[in-house]
mmCIF file of the C-alpha atoms, coordinates in Angstrom:
data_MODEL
# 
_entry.id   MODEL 
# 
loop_
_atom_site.group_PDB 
_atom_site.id 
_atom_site.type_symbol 
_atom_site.label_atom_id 
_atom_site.label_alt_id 
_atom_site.label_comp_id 
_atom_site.label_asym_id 
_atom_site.label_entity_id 
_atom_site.label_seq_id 
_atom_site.pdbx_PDB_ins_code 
_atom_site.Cartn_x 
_atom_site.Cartn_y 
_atom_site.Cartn_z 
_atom_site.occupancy 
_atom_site.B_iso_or_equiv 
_atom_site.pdbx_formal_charge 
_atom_site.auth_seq_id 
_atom_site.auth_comp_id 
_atom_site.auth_asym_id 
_atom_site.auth_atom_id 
_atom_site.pdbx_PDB_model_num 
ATOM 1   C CA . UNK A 1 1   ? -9.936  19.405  -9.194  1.00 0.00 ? 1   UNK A CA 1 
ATOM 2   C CA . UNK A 1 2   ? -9.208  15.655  -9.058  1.00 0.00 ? 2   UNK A CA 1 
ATOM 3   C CA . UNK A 1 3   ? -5.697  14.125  -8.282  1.00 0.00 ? 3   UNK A CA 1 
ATOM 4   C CA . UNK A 1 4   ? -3.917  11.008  -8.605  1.00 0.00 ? 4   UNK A CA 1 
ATOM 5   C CA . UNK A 1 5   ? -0.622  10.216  -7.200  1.00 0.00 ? 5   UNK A CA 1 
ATOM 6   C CA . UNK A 1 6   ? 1.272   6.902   -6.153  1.00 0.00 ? 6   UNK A CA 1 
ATOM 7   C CA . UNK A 1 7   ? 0.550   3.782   -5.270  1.00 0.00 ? 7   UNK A CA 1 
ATOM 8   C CA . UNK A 1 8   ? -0.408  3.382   -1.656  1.00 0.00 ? 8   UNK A CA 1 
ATOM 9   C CA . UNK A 1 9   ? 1.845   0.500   0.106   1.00 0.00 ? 9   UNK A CA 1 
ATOM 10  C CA . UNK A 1 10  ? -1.592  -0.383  3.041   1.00 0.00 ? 10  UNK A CA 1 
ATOM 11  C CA . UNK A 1 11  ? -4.669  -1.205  -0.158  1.00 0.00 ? 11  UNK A CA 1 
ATOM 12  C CA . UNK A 1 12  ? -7.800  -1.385  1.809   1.00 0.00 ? 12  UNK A CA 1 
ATOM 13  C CA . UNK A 1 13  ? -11.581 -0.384  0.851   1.00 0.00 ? 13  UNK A CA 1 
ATOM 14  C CA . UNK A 1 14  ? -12.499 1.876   3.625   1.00 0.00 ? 14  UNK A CA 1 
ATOM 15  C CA . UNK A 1 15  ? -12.388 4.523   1.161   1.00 0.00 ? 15  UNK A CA 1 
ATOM 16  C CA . UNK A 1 16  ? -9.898  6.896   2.580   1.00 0.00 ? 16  UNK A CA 1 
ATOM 17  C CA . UNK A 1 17  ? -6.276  6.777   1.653   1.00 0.00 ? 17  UNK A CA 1 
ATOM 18  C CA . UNK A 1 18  ? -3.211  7.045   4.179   1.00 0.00 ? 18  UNK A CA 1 
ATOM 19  C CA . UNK A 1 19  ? -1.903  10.452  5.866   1.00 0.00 ? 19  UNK A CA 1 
ATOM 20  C CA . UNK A 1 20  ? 1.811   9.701   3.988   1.00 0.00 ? 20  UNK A CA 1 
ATOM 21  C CA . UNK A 1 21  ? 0.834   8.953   0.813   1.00 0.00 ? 21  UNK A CA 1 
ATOM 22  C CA . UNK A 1 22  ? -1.373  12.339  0.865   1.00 0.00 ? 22  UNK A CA 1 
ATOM 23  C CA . UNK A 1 23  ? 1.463   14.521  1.704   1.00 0.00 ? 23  UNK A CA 1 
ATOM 24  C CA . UNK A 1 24  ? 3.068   12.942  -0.797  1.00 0.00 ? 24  UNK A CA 1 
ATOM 25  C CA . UNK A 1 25  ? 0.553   13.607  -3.536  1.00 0.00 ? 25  UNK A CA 1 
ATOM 26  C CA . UNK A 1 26  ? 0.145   16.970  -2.477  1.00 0.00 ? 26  UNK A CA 1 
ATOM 27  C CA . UNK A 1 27  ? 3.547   17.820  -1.756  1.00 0.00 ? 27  UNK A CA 1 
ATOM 28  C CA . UNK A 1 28  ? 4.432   16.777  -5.354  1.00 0.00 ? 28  UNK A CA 1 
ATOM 29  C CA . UNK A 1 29  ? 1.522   18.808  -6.786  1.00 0.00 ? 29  UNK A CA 1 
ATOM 30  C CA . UNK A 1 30  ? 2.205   22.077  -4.656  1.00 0.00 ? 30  UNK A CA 1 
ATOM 31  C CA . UNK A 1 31  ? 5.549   21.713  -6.179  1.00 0.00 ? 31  UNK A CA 1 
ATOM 32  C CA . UNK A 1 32  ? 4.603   21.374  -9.871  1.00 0.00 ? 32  UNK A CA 1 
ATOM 33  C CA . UNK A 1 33  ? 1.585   24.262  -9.783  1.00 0.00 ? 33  UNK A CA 1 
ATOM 34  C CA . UNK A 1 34  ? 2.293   26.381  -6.441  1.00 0.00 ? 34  UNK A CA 1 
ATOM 35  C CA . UNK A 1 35  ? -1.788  27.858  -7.601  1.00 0.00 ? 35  UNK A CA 1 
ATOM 36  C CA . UNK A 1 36  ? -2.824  24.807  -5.732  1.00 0.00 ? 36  UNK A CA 1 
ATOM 37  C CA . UNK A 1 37  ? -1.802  25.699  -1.855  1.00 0.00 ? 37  UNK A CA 1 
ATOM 38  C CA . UNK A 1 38  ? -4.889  28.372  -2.574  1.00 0.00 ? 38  UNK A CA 1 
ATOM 39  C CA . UNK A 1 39  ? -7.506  25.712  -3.030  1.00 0.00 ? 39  UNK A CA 1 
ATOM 40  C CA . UNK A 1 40  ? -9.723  24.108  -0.290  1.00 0.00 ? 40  UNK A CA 1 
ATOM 41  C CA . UNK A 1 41  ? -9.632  20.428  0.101   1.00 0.00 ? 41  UNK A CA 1 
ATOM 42  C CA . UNK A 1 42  ? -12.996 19.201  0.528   1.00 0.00 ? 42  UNK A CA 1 
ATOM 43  C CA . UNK A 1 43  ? -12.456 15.423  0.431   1.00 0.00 ? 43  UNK A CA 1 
ATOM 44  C CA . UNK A 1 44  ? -10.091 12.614  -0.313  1.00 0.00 ? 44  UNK A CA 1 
ATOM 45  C CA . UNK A 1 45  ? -10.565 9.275   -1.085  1.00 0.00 ? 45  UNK A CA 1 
ATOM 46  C CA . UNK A 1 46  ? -7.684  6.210   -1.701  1.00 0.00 ? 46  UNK A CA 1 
ATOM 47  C CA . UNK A 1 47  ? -9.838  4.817   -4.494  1.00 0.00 ? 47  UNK A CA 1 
ATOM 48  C CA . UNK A 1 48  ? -9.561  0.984   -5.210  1.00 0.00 ? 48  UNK A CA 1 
ATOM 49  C CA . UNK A 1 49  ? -7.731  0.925   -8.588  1.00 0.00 ? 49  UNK A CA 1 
ATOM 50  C CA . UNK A 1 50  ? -7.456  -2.147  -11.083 1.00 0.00 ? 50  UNK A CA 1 
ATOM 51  C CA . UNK A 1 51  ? -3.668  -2.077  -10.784 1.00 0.00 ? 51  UNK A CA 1 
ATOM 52  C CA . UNK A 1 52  ? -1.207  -5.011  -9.576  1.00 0.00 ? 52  UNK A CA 1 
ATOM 53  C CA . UNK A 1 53  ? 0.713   -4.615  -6.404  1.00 0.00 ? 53  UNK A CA 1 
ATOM 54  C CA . UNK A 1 54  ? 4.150   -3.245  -8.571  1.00 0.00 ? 54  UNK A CA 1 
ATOM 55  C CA . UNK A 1 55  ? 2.360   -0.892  -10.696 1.00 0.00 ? 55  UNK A CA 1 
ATOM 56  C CA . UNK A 1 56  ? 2.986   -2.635  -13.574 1.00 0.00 ? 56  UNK A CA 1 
ATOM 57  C CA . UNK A 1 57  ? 0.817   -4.723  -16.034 1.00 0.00 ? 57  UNK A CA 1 
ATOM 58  C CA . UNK A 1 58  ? -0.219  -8.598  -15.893 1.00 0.00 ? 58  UNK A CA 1 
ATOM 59  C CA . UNK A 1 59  ? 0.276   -9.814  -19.474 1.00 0.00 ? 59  UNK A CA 1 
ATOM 60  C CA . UNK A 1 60  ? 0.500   -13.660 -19.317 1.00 0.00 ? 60  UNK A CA 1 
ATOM 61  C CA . UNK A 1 61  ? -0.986  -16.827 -20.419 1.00 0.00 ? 61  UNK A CA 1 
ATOM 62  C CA . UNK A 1 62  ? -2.718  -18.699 -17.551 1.00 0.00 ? 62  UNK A CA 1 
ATOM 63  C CA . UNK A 1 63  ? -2.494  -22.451 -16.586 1.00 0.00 ? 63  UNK A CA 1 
ATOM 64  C CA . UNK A 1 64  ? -6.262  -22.868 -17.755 1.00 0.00 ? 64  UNK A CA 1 
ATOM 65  C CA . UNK A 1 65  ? -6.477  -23.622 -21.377 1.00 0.00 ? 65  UNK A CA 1 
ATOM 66  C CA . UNK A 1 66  ? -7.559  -20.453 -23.546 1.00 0.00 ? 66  UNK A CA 1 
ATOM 67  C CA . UNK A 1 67  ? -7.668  -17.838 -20.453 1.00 0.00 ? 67  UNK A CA 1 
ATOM 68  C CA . UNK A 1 68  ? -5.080  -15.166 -21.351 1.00 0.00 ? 68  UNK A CA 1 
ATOM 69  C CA . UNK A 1 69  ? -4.725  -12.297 -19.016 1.00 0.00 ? 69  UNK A CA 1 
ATOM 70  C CA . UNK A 1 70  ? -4.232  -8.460  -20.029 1.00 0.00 ? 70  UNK A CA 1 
ATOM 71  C CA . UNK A 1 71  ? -4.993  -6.496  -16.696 1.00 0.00 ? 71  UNK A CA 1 
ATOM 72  C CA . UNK A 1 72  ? -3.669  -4.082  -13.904 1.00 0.00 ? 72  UNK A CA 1 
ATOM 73  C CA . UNK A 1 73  ? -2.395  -1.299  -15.847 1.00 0.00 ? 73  UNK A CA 1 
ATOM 74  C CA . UNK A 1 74  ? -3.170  1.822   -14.016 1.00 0.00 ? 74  UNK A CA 1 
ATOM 75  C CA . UNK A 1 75  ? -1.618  4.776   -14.840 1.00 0.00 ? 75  UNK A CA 1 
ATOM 76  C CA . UNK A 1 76  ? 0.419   3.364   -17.404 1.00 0.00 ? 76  UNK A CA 1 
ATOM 77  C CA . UNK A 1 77  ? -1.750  1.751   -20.142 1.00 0.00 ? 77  UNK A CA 1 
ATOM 78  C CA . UNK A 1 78  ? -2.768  4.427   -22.531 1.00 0.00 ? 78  UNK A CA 1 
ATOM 79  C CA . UNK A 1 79  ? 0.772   5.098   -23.402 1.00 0.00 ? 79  UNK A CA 1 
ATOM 80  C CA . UNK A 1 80  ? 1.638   1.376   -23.694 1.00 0.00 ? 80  UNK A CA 1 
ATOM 81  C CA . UNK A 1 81  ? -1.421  0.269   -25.325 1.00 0.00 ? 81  UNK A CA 1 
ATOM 82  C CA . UNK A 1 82  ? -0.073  -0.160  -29.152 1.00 0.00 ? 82  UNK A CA 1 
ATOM 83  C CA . UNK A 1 83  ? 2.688   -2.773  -27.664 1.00 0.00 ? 83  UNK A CA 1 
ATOM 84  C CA . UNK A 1 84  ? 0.606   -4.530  -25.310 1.00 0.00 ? 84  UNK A CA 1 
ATOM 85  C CA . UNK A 1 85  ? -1.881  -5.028  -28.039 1.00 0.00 ? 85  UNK A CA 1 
ATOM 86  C CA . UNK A 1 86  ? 0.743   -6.420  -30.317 1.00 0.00 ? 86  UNK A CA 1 
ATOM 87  C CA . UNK A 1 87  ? 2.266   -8.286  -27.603 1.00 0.00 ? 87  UNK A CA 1 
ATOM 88  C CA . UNK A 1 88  ? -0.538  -9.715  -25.868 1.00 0.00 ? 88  UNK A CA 1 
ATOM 89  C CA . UNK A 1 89  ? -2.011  -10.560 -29.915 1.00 0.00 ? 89  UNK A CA 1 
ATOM 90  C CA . UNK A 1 90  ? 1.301   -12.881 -30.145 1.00 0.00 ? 90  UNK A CA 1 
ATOM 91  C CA . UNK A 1 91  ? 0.387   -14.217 -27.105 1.00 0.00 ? 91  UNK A CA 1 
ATOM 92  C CA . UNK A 1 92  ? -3.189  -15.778 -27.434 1.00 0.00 ? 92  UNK A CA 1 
ATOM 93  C CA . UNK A 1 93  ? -2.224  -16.621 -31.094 1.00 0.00 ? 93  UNK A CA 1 
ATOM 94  C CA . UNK A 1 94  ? 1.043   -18.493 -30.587 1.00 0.00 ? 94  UNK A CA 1 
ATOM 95  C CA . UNK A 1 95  ? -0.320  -19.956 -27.363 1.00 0.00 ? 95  UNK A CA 1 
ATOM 96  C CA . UNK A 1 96  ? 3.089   -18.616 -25.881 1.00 0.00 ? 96  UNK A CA 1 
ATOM 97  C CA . UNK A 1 97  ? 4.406   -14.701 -23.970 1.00 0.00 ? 97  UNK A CA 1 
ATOM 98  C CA . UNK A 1 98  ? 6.300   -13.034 -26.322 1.00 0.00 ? 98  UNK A CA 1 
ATOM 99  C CA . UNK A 1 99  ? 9.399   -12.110 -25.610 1.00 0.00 ? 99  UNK A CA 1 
ATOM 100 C CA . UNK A 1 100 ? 8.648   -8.632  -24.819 1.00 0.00 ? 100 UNK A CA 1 
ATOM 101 C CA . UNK A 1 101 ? 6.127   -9.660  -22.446 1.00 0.00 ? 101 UNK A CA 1 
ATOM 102 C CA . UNK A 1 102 ? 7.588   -12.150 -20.436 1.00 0.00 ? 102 UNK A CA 1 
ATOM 103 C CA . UNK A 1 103 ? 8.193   -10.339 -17.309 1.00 0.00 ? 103 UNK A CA 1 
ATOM 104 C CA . UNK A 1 104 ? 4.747   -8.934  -16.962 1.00 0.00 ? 104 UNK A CA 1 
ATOM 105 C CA . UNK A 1 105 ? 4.150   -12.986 -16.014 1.00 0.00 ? 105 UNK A CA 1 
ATOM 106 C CA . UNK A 1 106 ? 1.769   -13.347 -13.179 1.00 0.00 ? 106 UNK A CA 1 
ATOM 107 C CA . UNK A 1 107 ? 4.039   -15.648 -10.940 1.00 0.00 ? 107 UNK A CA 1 
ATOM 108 C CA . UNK A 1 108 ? 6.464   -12.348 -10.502 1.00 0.00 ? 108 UNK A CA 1 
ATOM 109 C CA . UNK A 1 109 ? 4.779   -11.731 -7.293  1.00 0.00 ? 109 UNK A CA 1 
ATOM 110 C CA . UNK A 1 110 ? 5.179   -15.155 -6.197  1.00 0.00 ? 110 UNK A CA 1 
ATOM 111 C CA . UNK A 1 111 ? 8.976   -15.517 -7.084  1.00 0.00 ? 111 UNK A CA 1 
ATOM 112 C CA . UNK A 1 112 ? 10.160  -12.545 -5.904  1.00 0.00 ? 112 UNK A CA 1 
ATOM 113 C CA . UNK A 1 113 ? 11.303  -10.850 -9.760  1.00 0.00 ? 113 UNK A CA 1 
ATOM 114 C CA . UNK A 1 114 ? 8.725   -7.819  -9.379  1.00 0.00 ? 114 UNK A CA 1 
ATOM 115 C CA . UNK A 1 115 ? 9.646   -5.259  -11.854 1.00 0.00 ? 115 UNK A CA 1 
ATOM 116 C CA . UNK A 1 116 ? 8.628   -1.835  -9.103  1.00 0.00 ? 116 UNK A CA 1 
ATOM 117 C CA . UNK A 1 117 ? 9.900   -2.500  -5.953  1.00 0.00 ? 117 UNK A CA 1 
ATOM 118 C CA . UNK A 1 118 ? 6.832   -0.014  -4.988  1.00 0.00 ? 118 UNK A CA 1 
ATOM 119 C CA . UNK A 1 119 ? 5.283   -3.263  -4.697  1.00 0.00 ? 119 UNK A CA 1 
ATOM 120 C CA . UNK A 1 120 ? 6.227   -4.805  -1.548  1.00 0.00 ? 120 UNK A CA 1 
ATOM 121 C CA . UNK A 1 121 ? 3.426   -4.145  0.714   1.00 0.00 ? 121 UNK A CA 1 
ATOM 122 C CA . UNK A 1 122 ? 3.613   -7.214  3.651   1.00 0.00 ? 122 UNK A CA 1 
ATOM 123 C CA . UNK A 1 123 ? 6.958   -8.788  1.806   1.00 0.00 ? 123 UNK A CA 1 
ATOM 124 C CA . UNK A 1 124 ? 9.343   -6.635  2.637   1.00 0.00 ? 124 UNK A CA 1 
ATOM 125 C CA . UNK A 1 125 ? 12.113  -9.694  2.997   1.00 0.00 ? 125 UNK A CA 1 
ATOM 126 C CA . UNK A 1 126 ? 12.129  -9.369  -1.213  1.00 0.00 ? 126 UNK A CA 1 
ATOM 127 C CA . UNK A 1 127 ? 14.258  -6.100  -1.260  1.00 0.00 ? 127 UNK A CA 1 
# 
């Protein structure tokens, strides 16, 4: 049985994930399907996932001519797919975010207008 939960607030690569964030998972999953307090953990692992810091998707135009970006989705593209498509279409071919996409920018982590607040990790002065 594989598991995913929440975002872990420490990202590293040594391939293990934090004690909290574990509970958490677990705790949340024991809740939903009590069958799983029977099973054995073998291992865990705090995969590296291709997800910004917020949880939320990067859908932006870039300062370099032509490069449009489309990335960091997570656990929340498949559902979103049809209007990020759409969206991110607009995008490349008016050389502009549409409006629908405009806070997904890439300088939300550098203002401060993050749309999770999940996504703090060292800056914890923005909440």
């Amino acid at each position: 049985m594989v598991m995913g939960g929440d975002l872990d607030g420490y990202n590293s690569y040594a391939q293990r994930g934090n004690l909290p964030t574990l509970q958490h998972v677990l705790t949340e999953g024991i809740a939903m399907m009590p069958f799983l307090s029977k099973l054995k953990m073998l291992r865990t692992w705090g995969g590296i996932m291709d997800m910004s810091m917020d949880g939320s998707p990067i859908i932006d135009k870039t300062h370099i001519e032509g490069l449009y970006l489309n990335c960091g989705w997570c656990y929340g593209g498949f559902k979103a797919t049809p209007a990020s498509g759409w969206t991110f279409a607009h995008t490349i071919a008016q050389d502009r975010v549409h409006e629908l996409n405009a806070g997904y920018s890439l300088n939300r982590f550098s203002t401060g207008n993050l749309i999770d607040e999940k996504g703090l990790g060292t800056k914890t002065w923005i909440s």
